[in-house]
PLY file of the C-alpha trace (Angstrom):
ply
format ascii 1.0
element vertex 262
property float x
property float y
property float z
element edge 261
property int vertex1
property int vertex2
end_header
135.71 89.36 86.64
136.10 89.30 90.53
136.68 93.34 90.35
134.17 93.98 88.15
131.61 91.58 90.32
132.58 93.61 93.35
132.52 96.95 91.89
129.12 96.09 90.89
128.29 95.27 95.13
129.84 98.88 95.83
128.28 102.05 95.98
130.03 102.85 92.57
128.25 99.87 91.31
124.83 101.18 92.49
125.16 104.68 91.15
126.11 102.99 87.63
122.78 100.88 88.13
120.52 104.24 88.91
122.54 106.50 86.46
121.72 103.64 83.79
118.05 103.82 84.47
118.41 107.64 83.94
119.85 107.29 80.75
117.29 104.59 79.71
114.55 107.27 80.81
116.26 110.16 78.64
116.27 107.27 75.79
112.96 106.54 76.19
111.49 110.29 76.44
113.98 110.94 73.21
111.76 107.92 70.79
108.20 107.73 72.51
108.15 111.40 73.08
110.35 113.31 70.36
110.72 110.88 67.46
107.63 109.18 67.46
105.29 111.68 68.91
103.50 108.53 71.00
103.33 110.60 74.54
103.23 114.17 74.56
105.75 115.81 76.47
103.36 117.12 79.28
102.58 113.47 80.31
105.88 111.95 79.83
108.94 114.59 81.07
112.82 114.17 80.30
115.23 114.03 83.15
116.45 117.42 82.60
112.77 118.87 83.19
112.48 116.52 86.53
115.69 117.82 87.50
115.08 121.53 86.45
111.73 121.15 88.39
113.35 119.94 91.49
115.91 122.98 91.57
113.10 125.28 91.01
111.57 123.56 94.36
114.35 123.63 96.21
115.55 127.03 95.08
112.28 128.82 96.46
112.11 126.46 99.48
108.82 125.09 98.53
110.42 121.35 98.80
112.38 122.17 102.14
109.29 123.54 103.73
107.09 120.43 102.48
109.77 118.04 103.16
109.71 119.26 106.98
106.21 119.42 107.60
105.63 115.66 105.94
108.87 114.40 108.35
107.26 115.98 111.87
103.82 114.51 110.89
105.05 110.95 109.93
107.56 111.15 113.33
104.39 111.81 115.28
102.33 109.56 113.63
104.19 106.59 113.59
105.42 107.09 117.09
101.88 106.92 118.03
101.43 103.54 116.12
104.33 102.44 117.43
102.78 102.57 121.43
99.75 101.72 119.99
100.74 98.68 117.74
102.76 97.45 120.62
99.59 97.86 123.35
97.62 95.83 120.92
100.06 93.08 119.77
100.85 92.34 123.56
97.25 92.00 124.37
95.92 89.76 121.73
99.19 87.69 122.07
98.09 87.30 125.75
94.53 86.59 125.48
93.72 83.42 123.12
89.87 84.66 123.23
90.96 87.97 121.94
93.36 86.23 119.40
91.10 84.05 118.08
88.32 86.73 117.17
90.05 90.14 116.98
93.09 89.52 114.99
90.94 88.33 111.78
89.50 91.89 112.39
92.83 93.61 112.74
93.91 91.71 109.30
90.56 93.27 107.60
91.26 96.88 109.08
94.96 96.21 107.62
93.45 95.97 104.11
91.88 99.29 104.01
93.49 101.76 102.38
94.38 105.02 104.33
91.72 107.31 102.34
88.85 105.41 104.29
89.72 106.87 107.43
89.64 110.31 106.10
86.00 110.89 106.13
86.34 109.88 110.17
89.35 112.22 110.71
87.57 115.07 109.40
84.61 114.54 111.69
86.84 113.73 115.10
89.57 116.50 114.16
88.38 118.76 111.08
90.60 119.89 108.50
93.71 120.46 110.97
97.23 118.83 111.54
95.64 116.05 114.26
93.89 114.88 111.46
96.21 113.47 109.30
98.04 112.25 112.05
95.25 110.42 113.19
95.12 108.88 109.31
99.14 108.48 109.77
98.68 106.53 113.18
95.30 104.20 112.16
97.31 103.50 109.11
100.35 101.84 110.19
99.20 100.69 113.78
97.66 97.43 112.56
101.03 96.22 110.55
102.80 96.79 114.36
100.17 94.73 115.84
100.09 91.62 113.26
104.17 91.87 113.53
104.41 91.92 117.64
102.12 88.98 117.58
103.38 87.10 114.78
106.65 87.45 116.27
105.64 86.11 119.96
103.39 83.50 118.63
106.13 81.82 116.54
109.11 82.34 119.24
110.90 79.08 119.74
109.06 76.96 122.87
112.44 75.93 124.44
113.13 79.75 124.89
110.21 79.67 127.28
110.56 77.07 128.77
114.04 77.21 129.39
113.14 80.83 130.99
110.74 79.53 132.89
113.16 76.91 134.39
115.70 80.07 135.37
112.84 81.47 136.80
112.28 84.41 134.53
107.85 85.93 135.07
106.51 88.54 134.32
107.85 91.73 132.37
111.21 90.62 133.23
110.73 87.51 130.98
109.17 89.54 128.32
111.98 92.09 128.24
115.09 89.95 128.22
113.22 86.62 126.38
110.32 87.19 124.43
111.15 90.66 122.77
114.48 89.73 122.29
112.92 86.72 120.34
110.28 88.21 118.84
112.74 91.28 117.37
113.42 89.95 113.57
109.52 89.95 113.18
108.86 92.73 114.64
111.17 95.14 113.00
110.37 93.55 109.47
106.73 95.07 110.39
108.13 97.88 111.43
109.29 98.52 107.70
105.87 97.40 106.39
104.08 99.92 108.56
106.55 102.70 107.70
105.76 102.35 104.38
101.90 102.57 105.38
102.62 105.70 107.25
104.24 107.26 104.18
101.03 106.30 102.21
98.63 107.70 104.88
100.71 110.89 105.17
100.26 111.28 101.34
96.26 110.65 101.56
95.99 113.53 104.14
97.97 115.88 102.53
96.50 115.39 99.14
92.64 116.14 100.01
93.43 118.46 103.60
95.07 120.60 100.89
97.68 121.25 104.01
101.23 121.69 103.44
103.63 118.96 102.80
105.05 117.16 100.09
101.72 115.54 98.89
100.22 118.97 98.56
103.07 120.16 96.33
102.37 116.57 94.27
98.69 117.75 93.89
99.71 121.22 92.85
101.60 119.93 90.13
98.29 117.94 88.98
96.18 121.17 89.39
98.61 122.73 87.12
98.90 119.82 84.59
102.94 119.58 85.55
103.75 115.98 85.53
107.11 116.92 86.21
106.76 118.92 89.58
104.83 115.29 90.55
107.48 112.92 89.19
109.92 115.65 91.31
107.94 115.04 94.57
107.82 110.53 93.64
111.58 111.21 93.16
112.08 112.78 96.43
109.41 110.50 98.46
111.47 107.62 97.30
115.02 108.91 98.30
113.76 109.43 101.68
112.25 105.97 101.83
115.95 104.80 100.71
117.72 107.20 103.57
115.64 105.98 106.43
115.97 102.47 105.45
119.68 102.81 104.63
120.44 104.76 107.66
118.00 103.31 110.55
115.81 100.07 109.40
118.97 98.69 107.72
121.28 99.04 110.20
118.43 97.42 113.42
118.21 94.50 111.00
121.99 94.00 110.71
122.13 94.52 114.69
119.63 91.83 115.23
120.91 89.37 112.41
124.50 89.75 114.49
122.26 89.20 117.75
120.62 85.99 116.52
123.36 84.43 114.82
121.67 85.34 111.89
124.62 87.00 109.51
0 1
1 2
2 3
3 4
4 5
5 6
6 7
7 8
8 9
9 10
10 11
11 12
12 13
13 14
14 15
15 16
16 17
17 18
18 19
19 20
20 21
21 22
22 23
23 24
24 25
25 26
26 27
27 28
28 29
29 30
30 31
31 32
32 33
33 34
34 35
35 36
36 37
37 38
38 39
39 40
40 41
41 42
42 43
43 44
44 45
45 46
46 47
47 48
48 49
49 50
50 51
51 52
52 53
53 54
54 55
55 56
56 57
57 58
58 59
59 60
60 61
61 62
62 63
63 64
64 65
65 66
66 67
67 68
68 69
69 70
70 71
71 72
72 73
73 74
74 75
75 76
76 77
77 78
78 79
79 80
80 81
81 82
82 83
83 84
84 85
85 86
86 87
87 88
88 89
89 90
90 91
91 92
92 93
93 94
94 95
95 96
96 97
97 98
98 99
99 100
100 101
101 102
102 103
103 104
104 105
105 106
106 107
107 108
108 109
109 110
110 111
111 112
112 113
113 114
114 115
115 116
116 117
117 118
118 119
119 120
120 121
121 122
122 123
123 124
124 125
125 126
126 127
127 128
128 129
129 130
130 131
131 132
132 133
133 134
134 135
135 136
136 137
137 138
138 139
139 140
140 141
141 142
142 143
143 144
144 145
145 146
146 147
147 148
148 149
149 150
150 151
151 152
152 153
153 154
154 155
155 156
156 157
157 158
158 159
159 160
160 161
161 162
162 163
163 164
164 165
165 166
166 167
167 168
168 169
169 170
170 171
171 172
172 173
173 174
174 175
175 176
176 177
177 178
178 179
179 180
180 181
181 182
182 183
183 184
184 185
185 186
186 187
187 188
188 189
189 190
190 191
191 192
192 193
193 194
194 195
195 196
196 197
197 198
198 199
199 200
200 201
201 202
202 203
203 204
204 205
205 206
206 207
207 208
208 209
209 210
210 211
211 212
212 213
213 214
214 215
215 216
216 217
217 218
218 219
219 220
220 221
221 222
222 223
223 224
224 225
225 226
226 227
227 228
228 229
229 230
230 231
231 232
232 233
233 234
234 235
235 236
236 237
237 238
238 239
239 240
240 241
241 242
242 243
243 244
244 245
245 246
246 247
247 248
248 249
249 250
250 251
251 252
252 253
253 254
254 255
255 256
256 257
257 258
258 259
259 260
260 261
């Protein structure tokens, strides 16, 4: 039972988990879509079209092309809400008057959904690549803010004080004190914001009719092929795993081990 428990923790254990879901998919297409009739099979695809479809886009190098352009645009983007997140968490962390009355604002702005900004980025930048990073950046930039000053504002007192007593001012306290502190909260917003550049990126690229991967998912609804779409999902989601696998994963760990936290 121990084996089997830890087989089930190991990466053996998670491709049995996904490869289940797979087979549960193929089950489902087989009743709802073949037996029953319930779903046609132009709204509901098997695996092995998904899978064909993906080939296809990877054969004529319409996914590596769209994969490439979506990665530098989200890179830039969210580098840019990165500085600006940070610029903005610092200051309303710093000023109480500013706390008090622009972070409400900053929640509000945090609620909107990527499209909004669309009409504005078309205005400022027209129908070129600044645009959608603009969308990109105003997108996630808020979730950095709320994160760097959630993180400051609930840092444990005797840090400060004890800091104080050392004699740590200025940037020097903030760079070996308070963003050391701060660091669980800020990287969990970090994640949250990544995932609102990834939705931002997909807003632009859907109605700039640019190319990336959400232009390839609205070609597949132009030509009524659900399964080029649930090809692009598929891929949009493995690179959401690989980047927090490979980098948001492992800062967590890092600052867990920091902390004391793991």
């Amino acid at each position: 039972m121990k084996k089997f428990k830890k087989f089930l923790k190991s990466a053996g254990g998670k491709l049995l988990f996904y490869a289940g879901l797979i087979l549960l998919w193929g089950i489902v297409f087989e009743i709802f879509v073949k037996g029953l009739g319930v779903w046609k099979a132009y709204t509901f695809p098997s695996p092995l079209t998904v899978w064909d479809t993906l080939l296809r886009l990877m054969q004529n190098n319409t996914l590596w092309i769209a994969i490439l352009a979506s990665m530098r645009r989200i890179l830039v983007g969210y580098a840019v809400s990165l500085a600006g997140g940070l610029l903005i968490g610092l200051v309303i962390s710093r000023v109480p008057y500013l706390n008090k009355n622009l972070k409400p604002l900053i929640l509000g702005f945090q609620t909107l959904p990527s499209i909004c900004w669309l009409p504005f980025a078309i205005l400022w930048f027209g129908l070129r690549e600044s645009s959608i990073i603009f969308i990109i950046a105003i997108g996630s930039t808020f979730a950095i803010a709320i994160a760097i000053e959630s993180g400051i504002s609930n840092i444990n007192p005797l840090y400060i004080k004890a800091a104080r007593t050392m004699g740590a001012k200025g940037v020097y306290k903030y760079v070996h004190v308070i963003f050391p502190a701060a660091l669980p909260s800020v990287v969990s917003g970090m994640k949250q914001s990544w995932s609102f550049a990834w939705r931002a990126l997909m807003a632009g690229e859907m109605l700039s009719a640019t190319v990336g991967l959400g232009q390839v998912l609205m070609m597949g609804r132009d030509l009524a092929d659900i399964s080029q779409v649930m090809a692009v999902m598929i891929v949009i989601v493995l690179i959401g795993l690989a980047v927090d696998k490979l980098v948001f994963s492992n800062i967590e760990s890092r600052v867990h081990e920091r902390w004391g936290l793991k």
